[in-house]
C-alpha positions as CSV (number, residue, x, y, z in Angstrom):
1,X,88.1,82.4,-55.1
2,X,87.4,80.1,-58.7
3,X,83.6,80.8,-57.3
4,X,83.6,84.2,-56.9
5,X,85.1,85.3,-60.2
6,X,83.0,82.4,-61.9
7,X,79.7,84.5,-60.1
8,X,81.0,87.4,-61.6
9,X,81.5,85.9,-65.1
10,X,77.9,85.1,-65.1
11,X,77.1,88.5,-63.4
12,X,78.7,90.3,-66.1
13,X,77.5,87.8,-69.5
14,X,74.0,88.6,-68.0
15,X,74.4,92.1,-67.8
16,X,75.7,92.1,-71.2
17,X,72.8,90.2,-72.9
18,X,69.8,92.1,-70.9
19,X,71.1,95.4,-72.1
20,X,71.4,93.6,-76.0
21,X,68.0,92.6,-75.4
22,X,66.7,95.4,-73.5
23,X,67.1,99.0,-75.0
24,X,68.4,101.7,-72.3
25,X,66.4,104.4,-71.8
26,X,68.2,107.7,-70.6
27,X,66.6,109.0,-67.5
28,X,68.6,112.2,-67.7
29,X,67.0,115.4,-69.2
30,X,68.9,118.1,-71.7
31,X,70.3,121.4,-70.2
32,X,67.7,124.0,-69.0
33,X,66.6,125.9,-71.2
34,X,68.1,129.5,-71.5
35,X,65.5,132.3,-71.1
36,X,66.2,136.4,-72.2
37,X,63.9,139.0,-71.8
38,X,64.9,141.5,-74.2
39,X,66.7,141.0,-77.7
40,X,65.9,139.4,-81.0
41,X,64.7,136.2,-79.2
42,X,62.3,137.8,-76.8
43,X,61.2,140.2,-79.9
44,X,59.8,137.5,-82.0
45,X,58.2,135.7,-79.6
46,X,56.4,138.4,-78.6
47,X,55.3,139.1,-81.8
48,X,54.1,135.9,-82.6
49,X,52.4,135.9,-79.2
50,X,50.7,139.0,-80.0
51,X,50.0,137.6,-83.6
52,X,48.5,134.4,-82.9
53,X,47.0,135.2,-79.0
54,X,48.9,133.4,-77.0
55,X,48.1,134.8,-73.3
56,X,51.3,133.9,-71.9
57,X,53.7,135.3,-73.9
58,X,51.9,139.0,-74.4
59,X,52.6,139.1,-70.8
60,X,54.8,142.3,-70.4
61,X,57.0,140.6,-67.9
62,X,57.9,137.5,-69.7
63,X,61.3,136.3,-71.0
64,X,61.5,133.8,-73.7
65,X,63.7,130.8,-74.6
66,X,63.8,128.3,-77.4
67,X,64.1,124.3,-77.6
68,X,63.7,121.7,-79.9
69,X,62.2,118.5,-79.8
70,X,62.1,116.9,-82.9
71,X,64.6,115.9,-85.2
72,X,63.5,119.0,-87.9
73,X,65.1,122.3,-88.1
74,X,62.0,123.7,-86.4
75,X,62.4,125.4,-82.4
76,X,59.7,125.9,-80.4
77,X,59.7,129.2,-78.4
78,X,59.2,129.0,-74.1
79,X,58.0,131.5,-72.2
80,X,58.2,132.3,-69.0
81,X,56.3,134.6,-66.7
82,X,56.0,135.6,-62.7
83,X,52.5,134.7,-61.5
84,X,51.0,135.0,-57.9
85,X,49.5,131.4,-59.1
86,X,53.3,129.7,-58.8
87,X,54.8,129.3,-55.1
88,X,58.2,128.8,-56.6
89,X,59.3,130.1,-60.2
90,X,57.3,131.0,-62.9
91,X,54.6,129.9,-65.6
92,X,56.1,128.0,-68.2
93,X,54.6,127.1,-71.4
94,X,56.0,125.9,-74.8
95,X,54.9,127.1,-78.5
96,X,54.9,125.5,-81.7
97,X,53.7,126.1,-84.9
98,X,50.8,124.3,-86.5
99,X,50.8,122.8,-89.9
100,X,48.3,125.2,-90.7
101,X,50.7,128.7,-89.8
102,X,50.1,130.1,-86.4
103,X,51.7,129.2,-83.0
104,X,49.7,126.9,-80.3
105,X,50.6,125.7,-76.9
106,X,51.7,122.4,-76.1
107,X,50.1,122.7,-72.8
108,X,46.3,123.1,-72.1
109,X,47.5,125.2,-69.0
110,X,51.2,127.1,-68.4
111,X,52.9,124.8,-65.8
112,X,54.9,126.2,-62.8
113,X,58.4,125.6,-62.4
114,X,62.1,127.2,-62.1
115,X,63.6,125.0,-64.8
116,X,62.2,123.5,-68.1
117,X,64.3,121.0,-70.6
118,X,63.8,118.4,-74.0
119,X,64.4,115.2,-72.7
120,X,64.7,111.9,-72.2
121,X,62.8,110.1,-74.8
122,X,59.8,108.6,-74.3
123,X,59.5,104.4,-74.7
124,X,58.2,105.5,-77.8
125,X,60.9,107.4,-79.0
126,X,59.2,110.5,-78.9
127,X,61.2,113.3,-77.0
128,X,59.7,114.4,-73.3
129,X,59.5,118.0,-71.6
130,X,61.2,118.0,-67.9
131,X,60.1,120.8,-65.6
132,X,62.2,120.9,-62.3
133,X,62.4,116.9,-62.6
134,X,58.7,116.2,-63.9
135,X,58.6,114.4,-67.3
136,X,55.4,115.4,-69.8
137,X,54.4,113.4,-72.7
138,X,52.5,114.6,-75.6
139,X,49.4,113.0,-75.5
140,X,46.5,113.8,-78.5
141,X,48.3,117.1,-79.0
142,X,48.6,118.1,-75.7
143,X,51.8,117.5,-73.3
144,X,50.1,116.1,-69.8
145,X,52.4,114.6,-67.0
146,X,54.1,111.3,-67.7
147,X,53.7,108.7,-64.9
């Protein structure tokens, strides 16, 4: 029994001084994000989408969303939209605005999915993008899949 609960001791001092040594990083994303079609939300987006000719979101059949990954006040907007292209859910992309004024993607291409979230962080510390489970990293200005 002394050999047991000494195992465990050492089980347990181990444990503790690995996650001293090692940060933890969270594996779990934030809440999906919540999309609305119609209502001040959806109304600026689609301005700004109009305004600064983002394909995506002049679609007359997309809903909008907001999240934020940084640390600043700032939101990005999300759009979403049906498209033949996606066997389940809809084009997603995510919109930010450049130093310079008007709003760009964060993706090269709208991804398909049903759910998009912020989170985890990255080993870097930067925040990820999750769509239905599926981490993306921003990479040279761009967010491309992560592992």
């Amino acid at each position: 029994m002394g050999h047991t609960t000494r195992s465990t001791t050492k089980a347990s001092v181990v444990a503790a001084l690995l996650s001293s040594i090692i940060p933890c990083i969270a594996v779990a994303a934030g809440p999906p994000v919540k999309f609305s079609c119609s209502g001040p939300v959806a109304d600026a987006a689609r301005k700004i989408a109009k305004n600064d000719n983002l394909k995506l979101g002049m679609d007359p059949k997309a809903c909008f969303g907001e999240m934020k990954l940084t640390e600043s006040d700032r939101k990005q907007i999300v759009v979403s939209a049906p498209s033949p292209q996606c066997k389940k859910g809809n084009l997603l992309d995510v919109y930010d605005r450049s130093r310079a004024g008007p709003y760009y993607s964060l993706f090269k291409e709208p991804v398909c999915g049903t759910n998009i979230s912020v989170g985890p962080r990255s080993p870097y510390g930067d925040n990820l993008i999750t769509i239905d489970g599926r981490q993306y990293l921003d990479k040279a200005g761009s967010f491309v899949p992560y592992k």
